[in-house]
C-alpha positions in Angstrom: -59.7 13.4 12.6 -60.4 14.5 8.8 -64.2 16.1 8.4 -65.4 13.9 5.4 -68.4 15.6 5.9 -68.2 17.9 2.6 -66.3 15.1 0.1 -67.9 14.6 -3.1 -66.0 11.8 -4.5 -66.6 9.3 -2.4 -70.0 7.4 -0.7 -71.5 5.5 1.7 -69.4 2.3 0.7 -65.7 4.3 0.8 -66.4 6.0 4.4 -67.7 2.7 5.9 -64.3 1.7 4.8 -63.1 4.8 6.0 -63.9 4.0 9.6 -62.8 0.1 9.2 -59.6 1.5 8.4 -59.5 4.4 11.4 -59.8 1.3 13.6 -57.5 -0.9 12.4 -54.8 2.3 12.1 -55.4 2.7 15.7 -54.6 -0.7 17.3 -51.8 -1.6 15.0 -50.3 1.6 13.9 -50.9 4.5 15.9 -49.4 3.0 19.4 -46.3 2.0 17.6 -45.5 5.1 15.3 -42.5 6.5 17.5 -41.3 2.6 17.7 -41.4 2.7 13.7 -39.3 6.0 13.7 -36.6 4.7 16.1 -36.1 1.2 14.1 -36.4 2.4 10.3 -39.1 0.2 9.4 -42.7 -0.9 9.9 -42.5 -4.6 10.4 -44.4 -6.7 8.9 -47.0 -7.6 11.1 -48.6 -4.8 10.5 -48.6 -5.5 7.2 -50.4 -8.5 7.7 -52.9 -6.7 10.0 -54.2 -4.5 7.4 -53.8 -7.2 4.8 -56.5 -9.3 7.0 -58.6 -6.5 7.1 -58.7 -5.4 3.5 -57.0 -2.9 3.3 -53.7 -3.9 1.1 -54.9 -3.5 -2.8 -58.4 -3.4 -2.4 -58.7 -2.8 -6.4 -57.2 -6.5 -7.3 -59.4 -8.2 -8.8 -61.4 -11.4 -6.8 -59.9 -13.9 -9.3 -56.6 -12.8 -8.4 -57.1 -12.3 -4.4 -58.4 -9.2 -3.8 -61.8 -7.0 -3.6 -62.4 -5.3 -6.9 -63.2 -2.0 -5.4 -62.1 1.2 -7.3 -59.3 3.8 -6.6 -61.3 5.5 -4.1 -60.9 3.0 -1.5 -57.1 3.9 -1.7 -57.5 7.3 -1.3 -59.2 6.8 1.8 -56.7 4.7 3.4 -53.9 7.0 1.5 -55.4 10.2 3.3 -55.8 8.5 6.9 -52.7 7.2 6.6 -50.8 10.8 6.1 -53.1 12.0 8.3 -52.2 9.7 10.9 -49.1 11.1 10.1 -47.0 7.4 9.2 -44.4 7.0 6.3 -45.1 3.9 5.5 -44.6 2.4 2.1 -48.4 0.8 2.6 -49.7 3.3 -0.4 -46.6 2.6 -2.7 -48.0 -1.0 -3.0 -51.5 0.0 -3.3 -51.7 2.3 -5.2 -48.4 1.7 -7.6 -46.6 -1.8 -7.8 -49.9 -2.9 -7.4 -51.0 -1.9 -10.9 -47.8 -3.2 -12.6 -48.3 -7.0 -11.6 -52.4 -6.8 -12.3 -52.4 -5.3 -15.7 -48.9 -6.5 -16.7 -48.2 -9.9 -15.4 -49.1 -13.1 -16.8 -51.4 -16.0 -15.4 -47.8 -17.4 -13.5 -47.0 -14.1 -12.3 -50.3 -13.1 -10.9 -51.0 -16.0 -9.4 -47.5 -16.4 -7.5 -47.8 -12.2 -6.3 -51.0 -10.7 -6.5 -52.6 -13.3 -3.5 -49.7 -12.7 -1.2 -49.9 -8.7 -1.7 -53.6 -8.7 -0.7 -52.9 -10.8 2.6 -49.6 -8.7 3.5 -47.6 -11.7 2.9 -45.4 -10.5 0.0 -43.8 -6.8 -0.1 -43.2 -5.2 -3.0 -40.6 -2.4 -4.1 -40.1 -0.6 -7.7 -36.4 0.1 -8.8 -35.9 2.9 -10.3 -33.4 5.7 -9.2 -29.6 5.1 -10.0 -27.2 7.2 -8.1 -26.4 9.8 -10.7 -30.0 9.6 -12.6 -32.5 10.9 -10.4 -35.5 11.8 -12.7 -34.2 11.1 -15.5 -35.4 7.6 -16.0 -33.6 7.2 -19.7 -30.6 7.3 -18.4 -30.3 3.9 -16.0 -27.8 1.6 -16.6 -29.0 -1.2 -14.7 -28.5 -4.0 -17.4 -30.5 -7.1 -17.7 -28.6 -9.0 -21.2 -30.0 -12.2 -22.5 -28.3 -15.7 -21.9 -29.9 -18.3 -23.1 -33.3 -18.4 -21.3 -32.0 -15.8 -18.6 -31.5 -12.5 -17.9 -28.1 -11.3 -16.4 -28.8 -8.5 -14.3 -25.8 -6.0 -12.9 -26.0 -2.3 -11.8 -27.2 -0.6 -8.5 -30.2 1.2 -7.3 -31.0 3.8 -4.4 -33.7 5.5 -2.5 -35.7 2.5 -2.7 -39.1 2.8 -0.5 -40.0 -0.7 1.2 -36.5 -1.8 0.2 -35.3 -3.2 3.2 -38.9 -5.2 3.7 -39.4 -6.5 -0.1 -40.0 -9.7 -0.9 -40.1 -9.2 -4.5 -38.7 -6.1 -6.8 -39.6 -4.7 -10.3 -36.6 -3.7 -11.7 -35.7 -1.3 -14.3 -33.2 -2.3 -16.3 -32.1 -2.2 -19.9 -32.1 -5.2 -21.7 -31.0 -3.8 -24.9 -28.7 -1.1 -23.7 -28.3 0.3 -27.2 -31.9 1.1 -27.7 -32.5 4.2 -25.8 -35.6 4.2 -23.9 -36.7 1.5 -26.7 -34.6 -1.0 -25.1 -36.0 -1.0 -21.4 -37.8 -3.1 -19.1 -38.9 -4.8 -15.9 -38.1 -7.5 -14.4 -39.0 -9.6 -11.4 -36.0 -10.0 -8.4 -37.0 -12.0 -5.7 -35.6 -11.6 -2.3 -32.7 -14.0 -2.0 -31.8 -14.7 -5.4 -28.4 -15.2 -5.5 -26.2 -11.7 -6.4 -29.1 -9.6 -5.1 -28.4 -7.8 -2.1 -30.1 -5.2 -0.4 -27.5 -2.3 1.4 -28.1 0.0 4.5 -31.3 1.6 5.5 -30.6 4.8 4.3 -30.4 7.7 7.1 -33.2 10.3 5.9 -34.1 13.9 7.0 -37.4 12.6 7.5 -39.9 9.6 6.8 -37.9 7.4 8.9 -40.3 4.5 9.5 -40.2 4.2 5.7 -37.5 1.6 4.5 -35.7 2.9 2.3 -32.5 1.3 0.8 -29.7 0.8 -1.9 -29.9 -2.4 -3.7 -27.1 -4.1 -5.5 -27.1 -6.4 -8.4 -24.0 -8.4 -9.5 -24.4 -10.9 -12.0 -28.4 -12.3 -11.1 -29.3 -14.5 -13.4 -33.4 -14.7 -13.5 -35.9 -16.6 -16.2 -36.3 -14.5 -19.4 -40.0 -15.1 -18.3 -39.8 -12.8 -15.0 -40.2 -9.9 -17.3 -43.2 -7.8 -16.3 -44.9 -6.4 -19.5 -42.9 -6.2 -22.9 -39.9 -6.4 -23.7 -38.3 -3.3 -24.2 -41.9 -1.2 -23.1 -40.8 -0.4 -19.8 -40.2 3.2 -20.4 -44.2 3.1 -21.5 -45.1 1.2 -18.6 -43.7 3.1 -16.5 -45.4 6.9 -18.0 -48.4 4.7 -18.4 -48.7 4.3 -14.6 -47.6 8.4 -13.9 -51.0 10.0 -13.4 -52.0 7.5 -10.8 -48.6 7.7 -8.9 -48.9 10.9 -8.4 -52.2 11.1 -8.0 -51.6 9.1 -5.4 -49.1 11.7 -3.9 -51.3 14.6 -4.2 -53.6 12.8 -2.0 -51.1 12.0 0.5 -50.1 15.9 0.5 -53.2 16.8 1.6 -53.8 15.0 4.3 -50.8 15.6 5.8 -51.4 19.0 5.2 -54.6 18.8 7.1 -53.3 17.2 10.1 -50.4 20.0 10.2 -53.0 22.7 10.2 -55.3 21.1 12.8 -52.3 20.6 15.0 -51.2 24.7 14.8 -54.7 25.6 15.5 -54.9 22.9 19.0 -51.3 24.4 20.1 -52.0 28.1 19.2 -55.4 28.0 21.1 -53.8 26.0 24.4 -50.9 28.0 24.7 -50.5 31.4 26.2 -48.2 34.4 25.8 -48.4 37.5 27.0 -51.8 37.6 28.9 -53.9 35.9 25.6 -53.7 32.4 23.8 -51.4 32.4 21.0 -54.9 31.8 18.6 -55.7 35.5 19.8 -53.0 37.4 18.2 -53.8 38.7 14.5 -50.9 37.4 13.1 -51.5 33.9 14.0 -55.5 34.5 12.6 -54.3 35.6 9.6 -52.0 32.8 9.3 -54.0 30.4 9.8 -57.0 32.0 8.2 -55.2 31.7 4.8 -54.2 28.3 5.5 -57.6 27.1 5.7 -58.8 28.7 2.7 -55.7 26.6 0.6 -57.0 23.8 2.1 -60.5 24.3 1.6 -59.3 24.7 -2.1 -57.1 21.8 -1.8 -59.7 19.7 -0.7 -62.4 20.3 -3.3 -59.8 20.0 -5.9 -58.9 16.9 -4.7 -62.3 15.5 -4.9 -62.0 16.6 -8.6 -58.7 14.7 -9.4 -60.2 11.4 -7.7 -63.2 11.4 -9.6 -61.5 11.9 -13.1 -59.1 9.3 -12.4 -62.3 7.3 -11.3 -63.5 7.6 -14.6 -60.8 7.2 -16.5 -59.9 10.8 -18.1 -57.1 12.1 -15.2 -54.5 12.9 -17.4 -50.9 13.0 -17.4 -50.6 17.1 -17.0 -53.5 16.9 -14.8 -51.9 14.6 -12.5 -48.7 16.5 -12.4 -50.1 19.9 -12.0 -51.9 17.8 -8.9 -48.8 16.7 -7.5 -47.4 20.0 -7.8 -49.9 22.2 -6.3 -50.6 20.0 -3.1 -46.7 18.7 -2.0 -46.3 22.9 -3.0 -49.0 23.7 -0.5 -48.3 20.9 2.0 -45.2 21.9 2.7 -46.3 25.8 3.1 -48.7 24.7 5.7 -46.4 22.3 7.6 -44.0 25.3 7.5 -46.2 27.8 9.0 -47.5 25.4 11.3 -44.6 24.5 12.8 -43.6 28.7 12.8 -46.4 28.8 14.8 -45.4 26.1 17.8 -42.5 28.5 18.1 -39.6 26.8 19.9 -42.1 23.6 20.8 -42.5 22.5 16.9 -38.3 22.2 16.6 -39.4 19.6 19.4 -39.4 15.7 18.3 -42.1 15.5 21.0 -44.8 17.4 19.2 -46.2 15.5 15.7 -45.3 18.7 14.1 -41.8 18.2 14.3 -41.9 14.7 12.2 -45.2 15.8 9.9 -42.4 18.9 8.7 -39.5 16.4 8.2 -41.6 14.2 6.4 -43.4 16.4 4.1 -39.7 17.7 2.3 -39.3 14.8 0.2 -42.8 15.1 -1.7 -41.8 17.6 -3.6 -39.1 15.4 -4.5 -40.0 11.9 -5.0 -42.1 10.9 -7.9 -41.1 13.8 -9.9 -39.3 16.9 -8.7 -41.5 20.2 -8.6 -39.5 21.1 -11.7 -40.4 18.3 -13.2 -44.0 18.7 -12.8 -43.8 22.6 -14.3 -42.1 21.2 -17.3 -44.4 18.2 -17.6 -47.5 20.6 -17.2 -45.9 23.3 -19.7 -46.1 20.6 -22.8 -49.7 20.7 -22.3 -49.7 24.3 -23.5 
C-alpha cells in the first residue's frame, strides 16, 4: 500500500477519496487482474463500478454529469491504479479524452458524451498514431474531406488504448490535407458507424489487459458538426492538452515504480541464500538503498508537478522533463527489482514479472524519451 503519509499536494478531501477508491479497486479489480491479462481487456463492468462510485472524470463539471473536483483526485486514482499494478485505459479517459469533450465540445456534444463517461457508460479512445508516423503527429494522413454537410473519413490508425472497448473516438484527421499542421482536426466516430471498423487486439510485450487495437476507416461519412474544437486547430488542441497527458504519465511511473520497489524489498527479506536472507547481502542494500532515495526524490517532485498543474503554471517543458525523469526511473527500478527476484521475477507468478513488462512502453507512449529531451532542450 502507498505511505501518503509525507504528500504535500494533496488533503483531507483527496485521501478520503483515496481510500474510497482502495476499496472499490479491491472488490472489482484486484480479484480479476490475471482474468484481465488472459482476455486482453477489462470489461466493462468494471467500468461501470468505478463510474458508480465516482471515480471516472471526477473534474467534469456538475452541469455536465460529473463532480467538479480538481486534478488531484486523478492522481490519486492514477497512482493506486499503477500501484495496484493494472493497465487499464481508466486514466486515459480521466485524465485525457476527458479534457477534449469538456473544454472543446459544444452544448450537443457534451450533453450526448460527457454524462455517459462519468457513469462508465460510454468509452472513449483518441486516434492518433498511423503506422509509419509514430510521434510525429504532422505527418497523419487520416483524411476527413468535406461533402456537403459531411465529412468523409478514410485512413487507418494503430496502437489505440481502449480501442477494442470504445464507444466513441476522437479522431485525428486532416480535413484540409494541403495545409500542413493548419489543416488538422478532430472528429467524433461512434462505434458502429458504418465503414468504421475496429481490427485485432494487438499482441503486446506487456500491458495486456489494456485494449489496444488498429482501427480502420473507409469512406465514413459523419456530420460536419461532429468536429471537436476548430476546424483545422487540432494540431493546437492536441499540444494544448500535452502537459497534462504527461503529467498524467509521470504519475503513473511512479507508482508503479513504488510498487516494484516494495515488492524487491518483501522477496529479498523472505528469501534465503546461502545461510542469510537475500536483504542481508550488501549488494542487494545498496541496491535497494539507492532505489529508495530516487524514489524519495521521485515522490517529492511529484508533489511539485501536481500542484503547478493545480494552479495552472505546469508547463509544457516541465511536463515533459516530468515524463522523462519518472518512466526513466520507473523502469530502472522495475529492472533492478526484478534482478533482484533472481530466477523467480522471470516468473509470470510473481507481480514483478508483469509490473517489468508493463513499465517498457512509458517511455514510449505519449512521447518517446527522445522526444521529451528535445522538447525540454527548446526551453534552453
Amino acid at each position: 500500500m502507498l505511505d501518503t503519509a509525507y504528500r504535500t499536494a494533496y488533503n483531507e478531501d483527496h485521501e478520503a477519496f483515496r481510500d474510497t477508491v482502495r476499496k472499490v479497486l479491491s472488490e472489482h479489480m484486484e480479484p480479476y487482474l490475471d482474468q484481465h491479462e488472459e482476455e486482453g481487456v477489462v470489461p466493462k463492468k468494471a467500468w461501470k463500478a468505478l463510474g458508480e462510485a465516482g471515480m471516472l472524470c471526477p473534474t467534469v463539471k456538475e452541469e455536465n454529469g460529473g463532480l467538479g473536483l480538481d486534478f488531484g483526485f486523478n492522481c490519486v486514482l492514477a497512482e493506486e491504479l499503477a500501484y495496484l499494478g493494472t493497465s487499464a485505459g481508466f486514466t486515459l479517459q480521466n485524465d485525457i479524452t476527458v479534457n477534449y469533450f469538456e473544454r472543446l465540445g459544444s452544448e450537443e456534444q457534451k450533453a450526448k458524451y460527457l454524462p455517459g463517461m462519468v457513469s462508465g457508460d460510454i468509452i472513449t479512445a483518441i486516434a492518433m498514431t498511423e503506422p509509419g508516423t509514430g510521434s510525429d503527429l504532422q505527418g497523419i494522413r487520416t483524411t476527413a474531406i468535406e461533402d456537403g454537410n459531411h465529412l468523409v473519413i478514410n485512413g487507418s490508425k494503430t496502437y489505440i488504448t481502449n480501442g477494442q472497448n470504445a464507444d466513441v473516438v476522437i479522431v485525428v484527421a486532416k480535413t484540409d490535407p494541403a495545409a500542413g499542421a493548419k489543416g488538422t482536426s478532430l472528429v467524433l466516430v461512434d462505434a458502429g458507424t458504418e465503414g468504421f471498423e475496429k481490427g485485432r487486439n494487438l499482441d503486446k510485450i506487456g500491458q495486456h489487459s489494456a485494449d489496444t487495437s488498429e482501427l480502420f476507416f473507409q469512406d465514413v461519412r459523419v456530420p460536419k458538426t461532429n468536429i471537436l474544437g476548430g476546424e483545422g486547430r487540432g494540431f493546437v488542441h492536441l499540444m494544448e492538452e500535452l502537459p497534462q497527458e504527461r503529467l498524467s504519465i509521470a504519475v503513473s511511473a511512479q507508482g508503479g515504480a513504488q510498487r516494484a520497489f516494495d515488492e524487491a524489498v518483501k522477496f529479498t527479506k523472505d528469501r534465503k541464500a546461502f545461510g542469510s536472507t537475500v536483504f542481508e547481502f550488501q549488494n542487494t542494500k545498496f541496491t535497494l538503498a539507492d532505489l529508495k532515495a530516487k524514489l524519495q526524490v521521485g515522490w517529492a517532485h511529484l508533489d511539485w508537478a501536481i500542484a503547478r498543474h493545480l494552479r495552472g503554471e505546469l508547463t509544457t517543458d516541465e511536463a515533459s522533463a516530468a515524463k522523462l525523469w519518472h518512466t526513466e526511473m520507473q523502469w530502472e527500478c522495475v529492472d533492478a527489482a526484478l534482478q533482484l527476484h533472481g530466477g523467480a521475477g522471470y516468473m509470470n507468478e510473481y507481480a514483478i514479472a508483469r509490473l517489468w513488462r508493463d513499465a517498457r512502453v512509458q517511455r514510449i507512449y505519449g512521447g518517446t524519451s527522445e522526444i521529451m529531451k528535445e522538447v525540454i532542450s527548446r526551453s534552453i
